[in-house]
N, C-alpha and C positions, 0 to 999 in steps of 0.2 A: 504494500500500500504506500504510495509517492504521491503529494500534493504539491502543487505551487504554494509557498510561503512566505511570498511576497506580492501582494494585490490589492490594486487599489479600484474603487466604485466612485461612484460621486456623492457617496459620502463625505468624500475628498476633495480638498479645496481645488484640488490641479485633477482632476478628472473627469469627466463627464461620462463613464464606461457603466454600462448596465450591467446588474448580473446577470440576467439571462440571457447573454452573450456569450459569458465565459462558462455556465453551466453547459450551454448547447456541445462546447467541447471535452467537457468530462464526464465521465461517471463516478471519479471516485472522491473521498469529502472534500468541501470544500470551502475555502477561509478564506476573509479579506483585511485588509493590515491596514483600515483606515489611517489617515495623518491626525494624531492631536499636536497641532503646533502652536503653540503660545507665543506672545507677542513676534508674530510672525512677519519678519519684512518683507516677505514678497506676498503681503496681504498691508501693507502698512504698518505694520507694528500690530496689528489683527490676532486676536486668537482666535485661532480654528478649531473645532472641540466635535467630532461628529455627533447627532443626537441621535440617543442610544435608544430614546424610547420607540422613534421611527424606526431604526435603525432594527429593534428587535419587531416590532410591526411587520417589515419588510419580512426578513426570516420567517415570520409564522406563514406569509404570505406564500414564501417560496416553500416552504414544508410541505406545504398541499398541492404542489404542482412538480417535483423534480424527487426523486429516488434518493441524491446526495447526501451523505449527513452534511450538515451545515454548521459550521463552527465558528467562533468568535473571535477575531484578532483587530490589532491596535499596532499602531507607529507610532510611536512616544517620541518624538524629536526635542531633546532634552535642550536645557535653557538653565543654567546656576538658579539666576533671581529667582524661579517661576518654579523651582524643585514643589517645592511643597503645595502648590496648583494642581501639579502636572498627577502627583503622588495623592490627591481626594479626588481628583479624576476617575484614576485606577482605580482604587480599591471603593468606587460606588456599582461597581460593573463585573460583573466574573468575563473572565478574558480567557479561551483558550490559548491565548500567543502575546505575549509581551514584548514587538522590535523596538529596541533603545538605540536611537539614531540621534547624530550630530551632525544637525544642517545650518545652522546660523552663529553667527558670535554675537545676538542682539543688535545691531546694525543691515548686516550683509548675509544673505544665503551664501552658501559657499560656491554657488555654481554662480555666482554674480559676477559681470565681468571685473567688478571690480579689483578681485583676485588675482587678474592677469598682473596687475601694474604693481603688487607689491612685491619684494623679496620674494624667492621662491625658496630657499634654504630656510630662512626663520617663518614664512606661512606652514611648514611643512610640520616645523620642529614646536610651530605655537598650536596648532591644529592639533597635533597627538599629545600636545601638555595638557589642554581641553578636557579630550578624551578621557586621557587616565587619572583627571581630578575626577572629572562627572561620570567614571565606573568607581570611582571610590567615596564618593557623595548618596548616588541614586541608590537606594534599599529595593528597586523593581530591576525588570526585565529580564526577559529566558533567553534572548539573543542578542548577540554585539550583530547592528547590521551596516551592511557596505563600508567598510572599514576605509575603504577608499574614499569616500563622499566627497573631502575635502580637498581629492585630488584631483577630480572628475574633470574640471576646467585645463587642466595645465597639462603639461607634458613632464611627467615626471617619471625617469624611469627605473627598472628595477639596480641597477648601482647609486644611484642617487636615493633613492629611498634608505638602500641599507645605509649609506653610510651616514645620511644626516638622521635616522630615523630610529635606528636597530635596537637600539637600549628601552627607548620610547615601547616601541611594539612588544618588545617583550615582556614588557613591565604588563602591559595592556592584558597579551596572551594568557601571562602569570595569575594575574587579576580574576580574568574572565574564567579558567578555568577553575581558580579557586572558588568560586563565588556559584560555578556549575552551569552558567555561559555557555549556550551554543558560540557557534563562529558561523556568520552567513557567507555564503556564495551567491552572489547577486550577480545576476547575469548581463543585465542591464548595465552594470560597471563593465564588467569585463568585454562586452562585444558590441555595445552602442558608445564606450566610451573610450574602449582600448586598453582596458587595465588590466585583460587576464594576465600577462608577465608579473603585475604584483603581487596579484592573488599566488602564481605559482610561487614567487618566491615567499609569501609568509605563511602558505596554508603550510610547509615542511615546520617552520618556527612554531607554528600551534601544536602541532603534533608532539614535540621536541619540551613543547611546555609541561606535557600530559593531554591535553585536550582530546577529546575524543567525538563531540557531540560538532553535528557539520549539518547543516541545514542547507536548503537550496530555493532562490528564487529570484523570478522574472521582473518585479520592479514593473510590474505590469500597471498602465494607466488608461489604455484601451486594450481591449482585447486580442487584437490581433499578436500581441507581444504574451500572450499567457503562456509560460512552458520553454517560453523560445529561449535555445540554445544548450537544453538541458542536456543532450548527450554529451556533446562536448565538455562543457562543465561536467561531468561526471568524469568524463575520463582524466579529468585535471585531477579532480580530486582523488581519484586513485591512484593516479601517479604519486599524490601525497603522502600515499600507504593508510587510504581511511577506503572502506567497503562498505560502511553504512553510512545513511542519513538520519538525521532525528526531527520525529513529527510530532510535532505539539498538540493537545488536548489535556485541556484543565490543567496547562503551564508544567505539566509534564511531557518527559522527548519519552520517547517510542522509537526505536529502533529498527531500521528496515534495512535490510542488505541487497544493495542493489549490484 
């Protein structure tokens, strides 16, 4: 049993994708990762919050028309100031999927161009400081997602990563795994944005940390991206020396050897 675990609806500020788009192409359960993003700049400084009680509406809705199990997941796009928002959010809602994602520094999304014109060495090396405050801050989340995010704009590649980065990431890996932390594959970084070389060189550093727990997904905003590139991603991650994936239900992984 293999689901996409990363999907977005228009629940979601950035997508307008129905689900009975992406149901029409599976059968097997199925989850979506809405955005909770608080004071969000590519909203104005906006908090986006999906509303749950539609949100669980819709579900009963599709319960009586599709076979799926249908399960409940969340994009937590973490923010310092807005921790403890973000955290009565969560814990008003059972969630089968908890993604903790780092898309803004409170100013700028990180895909903003504005990112191009500063330092690429200290964005790289402030970005992953971020990180590993806000996994040692947040008391949530079952998955570290797109580790990459803040790379997404730039060209940065896998020797410049380790050398400005390596201590960083590892601290991260160290982190996550203690804490019981999937690690995502987001496919969407790696083949609409160019990042699989990253992915291959730190999914081995995860491993290395102890990590064992590997999740997979598409970053899907329409449908037509639901799944897309999963073989390939798969074979990466075997090459890492990892044979299962872990599926979330009720913020527990589930293991499936693919």
């Amino acid at each position: 049993m293999e689901y996409d675990q990363h999907v977005h609806t228009y629940f979601s500020f950035d997508s307008q994708a129905q689900f009975e788009d992406y149901l029409r192409k599976t059968s097997q359960p199925f989850i979506t990762t809405e955005h909770l993003e608080l004071s969000n700049p590519d909203d104005n400084g906006g908090d986006d919050a999906p509303d749950q009680a539609a949100y669980t509406a819709k579900l009963q809705e599709l319960k009586r028309r599709y076979p799926n199990r249908l399960l409940r997941g969340i994009e937590c796009g973490y923010f310092a100031p807005r921790q403890a928002d973000l955290q009565r959010y969560l814990q008003a809602q059972d969630f089968d999927l908890v993604l903790l994602s780092f898309h803004h520094d409170g100013q700028y999304d990180y895909q903003d161009p504005h990112f191009k014109q500063v330092d690429l060495k200290r964005h790289v090396q402030t970005y992953y400081d971020r990180m590993l405050a806000g996994l040692k801050a947040a008391p949530f989340g079952d998955v570290l997602a797109h580790f990459d995010y803040g790379l997404r704009i730039l060209d940065v590649t896998p020797a410049q990563l380790e050398a400005w980065a390596k201590p960083q990431l590892q601290a991260i890996l160290a982190l996550i795994v203690k804490r019981q932390l999937a690690f995502e594959v987001n496919t969407k970084s790696m083949y609409q944005w160019g990042n699989a070389e990253l992915y291959e060189l730190v999914l081995p550093w995860y491993r290395e940390a102890g990590g064992a727990l590997v999740t997979l997904g598409s970053d899907a905003h329409t449908a037509d991206k639901f799944l897309t590139g999963f073989a390939e991603a798969k074979a990466l991650i075997r090459s890492a020396g990892f044979s299962q994936l872990a599926m979330y239900q009720g913020h527990q992984p589930h293991l499936t050897t693919f």
